[in-house]
C-alpha positions as CSV (number, residue, x, y, z in Angstrom):
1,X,-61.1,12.2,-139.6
2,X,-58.2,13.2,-142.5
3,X,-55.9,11.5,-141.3
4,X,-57.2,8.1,-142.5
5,X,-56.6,9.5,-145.8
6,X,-53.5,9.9,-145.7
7,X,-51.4,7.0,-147.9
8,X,-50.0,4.1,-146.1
9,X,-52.0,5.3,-142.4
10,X,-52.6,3.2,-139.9
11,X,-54.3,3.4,-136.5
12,X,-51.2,2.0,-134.4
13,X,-49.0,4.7,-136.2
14,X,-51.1,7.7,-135.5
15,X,-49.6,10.9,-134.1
16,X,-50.4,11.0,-130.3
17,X,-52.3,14.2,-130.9
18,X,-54.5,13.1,-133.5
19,X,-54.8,10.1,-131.5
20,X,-55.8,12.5,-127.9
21,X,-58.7,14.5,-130.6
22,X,-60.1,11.1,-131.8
23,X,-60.6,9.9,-128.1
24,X,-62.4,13.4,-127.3
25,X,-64.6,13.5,-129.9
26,X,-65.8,10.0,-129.3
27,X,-65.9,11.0,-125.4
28,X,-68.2,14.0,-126.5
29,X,-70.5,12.1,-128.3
30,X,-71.1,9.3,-125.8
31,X,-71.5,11.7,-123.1
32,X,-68.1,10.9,-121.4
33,X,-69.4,7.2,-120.8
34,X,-67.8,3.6,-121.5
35,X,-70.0,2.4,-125.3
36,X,-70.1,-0.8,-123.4
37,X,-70.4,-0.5,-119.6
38,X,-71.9,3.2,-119.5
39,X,-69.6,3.9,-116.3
40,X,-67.9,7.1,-116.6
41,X,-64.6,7.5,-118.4
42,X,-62.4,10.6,-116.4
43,X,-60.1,11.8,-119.2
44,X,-57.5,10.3,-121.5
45,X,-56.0,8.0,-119.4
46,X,-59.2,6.2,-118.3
47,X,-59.8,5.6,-121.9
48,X,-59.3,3.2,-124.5
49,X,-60.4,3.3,-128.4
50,X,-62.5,0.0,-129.0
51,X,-62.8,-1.2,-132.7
52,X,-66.1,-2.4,-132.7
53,X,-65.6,-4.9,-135.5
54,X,-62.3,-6.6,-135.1
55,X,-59.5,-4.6,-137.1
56,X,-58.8,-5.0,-140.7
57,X,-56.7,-2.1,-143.1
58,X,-60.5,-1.2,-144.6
59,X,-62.1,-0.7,-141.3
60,X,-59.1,0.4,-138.7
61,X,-59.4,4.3,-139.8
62,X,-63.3,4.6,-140.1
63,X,-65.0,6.2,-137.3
64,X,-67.8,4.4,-137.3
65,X,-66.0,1.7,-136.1
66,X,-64.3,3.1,-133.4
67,X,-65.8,3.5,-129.4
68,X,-64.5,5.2,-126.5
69,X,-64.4,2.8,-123.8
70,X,-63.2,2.1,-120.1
71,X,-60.4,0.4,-118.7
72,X,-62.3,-2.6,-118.3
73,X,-60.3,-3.9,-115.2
74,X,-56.9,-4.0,-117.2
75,X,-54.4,-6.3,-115.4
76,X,-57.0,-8.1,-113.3
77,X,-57.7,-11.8,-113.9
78,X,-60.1,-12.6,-117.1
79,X,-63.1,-13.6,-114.7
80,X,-62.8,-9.9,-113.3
81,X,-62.6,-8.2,-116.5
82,X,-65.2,-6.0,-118.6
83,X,-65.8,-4.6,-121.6
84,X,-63.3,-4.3,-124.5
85,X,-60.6,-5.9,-122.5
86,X,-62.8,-9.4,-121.5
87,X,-63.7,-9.4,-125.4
88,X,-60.6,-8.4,-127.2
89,X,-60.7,-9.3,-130.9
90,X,-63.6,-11.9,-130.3
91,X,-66.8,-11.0,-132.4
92,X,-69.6,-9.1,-131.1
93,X,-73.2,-9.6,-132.1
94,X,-74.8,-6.7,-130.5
95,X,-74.0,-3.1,-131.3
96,X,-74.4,-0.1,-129.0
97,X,-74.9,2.0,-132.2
98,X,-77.5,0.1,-133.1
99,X,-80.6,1.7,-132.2
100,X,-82.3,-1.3,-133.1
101,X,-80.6,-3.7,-130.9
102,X,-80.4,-1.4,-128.0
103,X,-84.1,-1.3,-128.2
104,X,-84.1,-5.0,-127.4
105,X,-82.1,-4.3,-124.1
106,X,-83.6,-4.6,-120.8
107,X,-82.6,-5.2,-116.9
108,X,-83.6,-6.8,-113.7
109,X,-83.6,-5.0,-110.4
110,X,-80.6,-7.1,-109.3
111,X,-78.4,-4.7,-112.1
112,X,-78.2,-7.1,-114.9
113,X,-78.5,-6.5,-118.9
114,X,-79.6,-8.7,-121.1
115,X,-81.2,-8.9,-124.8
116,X,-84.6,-9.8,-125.9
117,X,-82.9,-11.1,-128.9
118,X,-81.4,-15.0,-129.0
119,X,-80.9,-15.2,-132.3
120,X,-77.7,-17.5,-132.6
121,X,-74.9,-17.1,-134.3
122,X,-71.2,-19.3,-135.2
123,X,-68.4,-17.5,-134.8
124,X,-64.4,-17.8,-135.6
125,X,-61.3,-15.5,-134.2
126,X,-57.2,-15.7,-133.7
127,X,-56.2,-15.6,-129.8
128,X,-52.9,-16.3,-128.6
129,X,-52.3,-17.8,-132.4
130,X,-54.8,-20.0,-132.0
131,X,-58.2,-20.5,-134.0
132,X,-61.5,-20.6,-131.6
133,X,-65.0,-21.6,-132.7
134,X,-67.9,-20.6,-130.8
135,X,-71.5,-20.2,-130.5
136,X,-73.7,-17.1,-128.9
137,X,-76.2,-15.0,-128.9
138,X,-76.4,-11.2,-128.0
139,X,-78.1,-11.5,-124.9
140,X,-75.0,-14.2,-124.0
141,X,-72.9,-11.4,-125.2
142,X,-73.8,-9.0,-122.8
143,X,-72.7,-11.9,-120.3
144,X,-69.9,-13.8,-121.6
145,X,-68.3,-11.5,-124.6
146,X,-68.6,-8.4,-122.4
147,X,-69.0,-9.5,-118.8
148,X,-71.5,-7.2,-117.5
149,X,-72.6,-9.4,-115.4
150,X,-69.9,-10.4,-113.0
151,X,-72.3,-10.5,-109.4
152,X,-69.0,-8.7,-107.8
153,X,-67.9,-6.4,-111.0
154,X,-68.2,-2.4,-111.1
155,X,-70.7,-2.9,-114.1
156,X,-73.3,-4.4,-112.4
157,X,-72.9,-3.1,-108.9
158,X,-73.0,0.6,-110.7
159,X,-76.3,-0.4,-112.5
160,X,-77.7,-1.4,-109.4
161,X,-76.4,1.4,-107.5
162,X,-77.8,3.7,-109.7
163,X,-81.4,2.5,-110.0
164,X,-81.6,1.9,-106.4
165,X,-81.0,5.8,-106.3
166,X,-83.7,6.4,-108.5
167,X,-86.3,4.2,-106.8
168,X,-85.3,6.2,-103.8
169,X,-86.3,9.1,-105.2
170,X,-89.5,7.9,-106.7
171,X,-91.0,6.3,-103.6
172,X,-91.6,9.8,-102.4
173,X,-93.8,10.8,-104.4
174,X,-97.2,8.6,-103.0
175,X,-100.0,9.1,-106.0
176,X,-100.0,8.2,-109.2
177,X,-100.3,11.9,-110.4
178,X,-97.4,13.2,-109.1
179,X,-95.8,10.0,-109.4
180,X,-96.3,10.4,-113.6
181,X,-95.2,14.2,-113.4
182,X,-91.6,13.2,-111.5
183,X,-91.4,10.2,-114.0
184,X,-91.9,12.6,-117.1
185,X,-89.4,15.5,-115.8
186,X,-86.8,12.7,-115.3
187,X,-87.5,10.9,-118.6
188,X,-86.7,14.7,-120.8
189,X,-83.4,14.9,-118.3
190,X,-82.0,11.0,-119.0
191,X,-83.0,11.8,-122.5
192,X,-81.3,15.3,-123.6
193,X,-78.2,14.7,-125.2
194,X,-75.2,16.0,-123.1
195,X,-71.7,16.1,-123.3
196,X,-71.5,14.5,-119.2
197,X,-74.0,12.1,-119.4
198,X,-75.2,10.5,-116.0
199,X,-73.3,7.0,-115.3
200,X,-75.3,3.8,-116.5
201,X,-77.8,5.7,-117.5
202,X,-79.3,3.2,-119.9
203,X,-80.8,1.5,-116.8
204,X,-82.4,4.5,-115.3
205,X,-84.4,5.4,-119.1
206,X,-85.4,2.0,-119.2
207,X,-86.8,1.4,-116.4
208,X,-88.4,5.3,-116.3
209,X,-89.9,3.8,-119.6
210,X,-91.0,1.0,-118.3
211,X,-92.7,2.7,-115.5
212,X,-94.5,5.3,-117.2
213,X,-96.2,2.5,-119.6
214,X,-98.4,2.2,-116.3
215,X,-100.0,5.6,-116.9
216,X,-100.3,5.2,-120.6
């Protein structure tokens, strides 16, 4: 991006339609879904550029730092929020660019995400003018930082929706052989990058994973 090397730029004085190329790159890369929430993001006013490490004048320009993500449920009450609006500037402890930790990520059939990892760590941030301390992990992340999952919130309910669709589809096919072959065809299609990516799809190669580990 050249416009963070400009002198004296910053991120809340960027030109609207550097600002409008910035959110579609980021939307091309992620496949036109929320980093967080993996719901999908229609266009530029469904979208929101997330700093994934709370802002600073080293970090604010470099686009490593920066997400596309949703809405999050702006203007509803905190318990019914999601994703870069339930965390604002408090610090994160799992990265969705981190292939590592999103190796650790797994589901239940009810729709929830969680971490394998529970490492713990102490954390400080500014809300309101106010110092908080806290204490997490990045599976408590995924539930308390980010919110993903609220029983009654669009996260959840989408990841369940979606695997349920799947598991649909897979209970046609009765033996194990043509079971593998649908599971295999479906794995190279979750898995192709793609400028439309299907919605929560993170659940559905997961759990394809997890299923084909049977015939392996």
């Amino acid at each position: 991006m050249q416009y963070r090397h400009q002198p004296g730029a910053r991120f809340d004085d960027m030109d609207a339609d550097v600002k409008e190329q910035l959110r579609e790159s980021l939307l091309r890369e992620q496949g036109h879904l929320c980093a967080y929430c993996m719901r999908r993001i229609n266009g530029q006013s469904d979208v929101k550029i997330e700093h994934l490490k709370a802002r600073t004048p080293e970090n604010e320009l470099l686009y490593h730092n920066l997400l596309a993500v949703c809405k999050g449920g702006e203007g509803e009450p905190p318990w019914a929020q999601s994703c870069d609006t339930k965390k604002g500037n408090r610090p994160l402890f799992i990265s969705p660019l981190s292939r590592t930790d999103m190796n650790r990520i797994y589901y239940k059939n009810n729709g929830e995400i969680h971490s394998f990892d529970d490492t713990g760590y102490e954390f400080t941030y500014v809300k309101a003018g106010k110092h908080h301390k806290g204490f997490s992990t990045p599976d408590q992340d995924l539930s308390d930082c980010l919110n993903l999952n609220y029983e009654n919130g669009a996260p959840m309910a989408g990841r369940k929706s979606a695997l349920r669709k799947f598991q649909v589809l897979l209970h046609r096919y009765r033996d194990d052989r043509s079971k593998k072959a649908f599971l295999e065809k479906m794995q190279q299609y979750y898995l192709k990058e793609d400028e439309f990516l299907p919605p929560y799809v993170g659940i559905l190669r997961w759990y394809i994973e997890k299923k084909l580990k049977k015939y392996r």
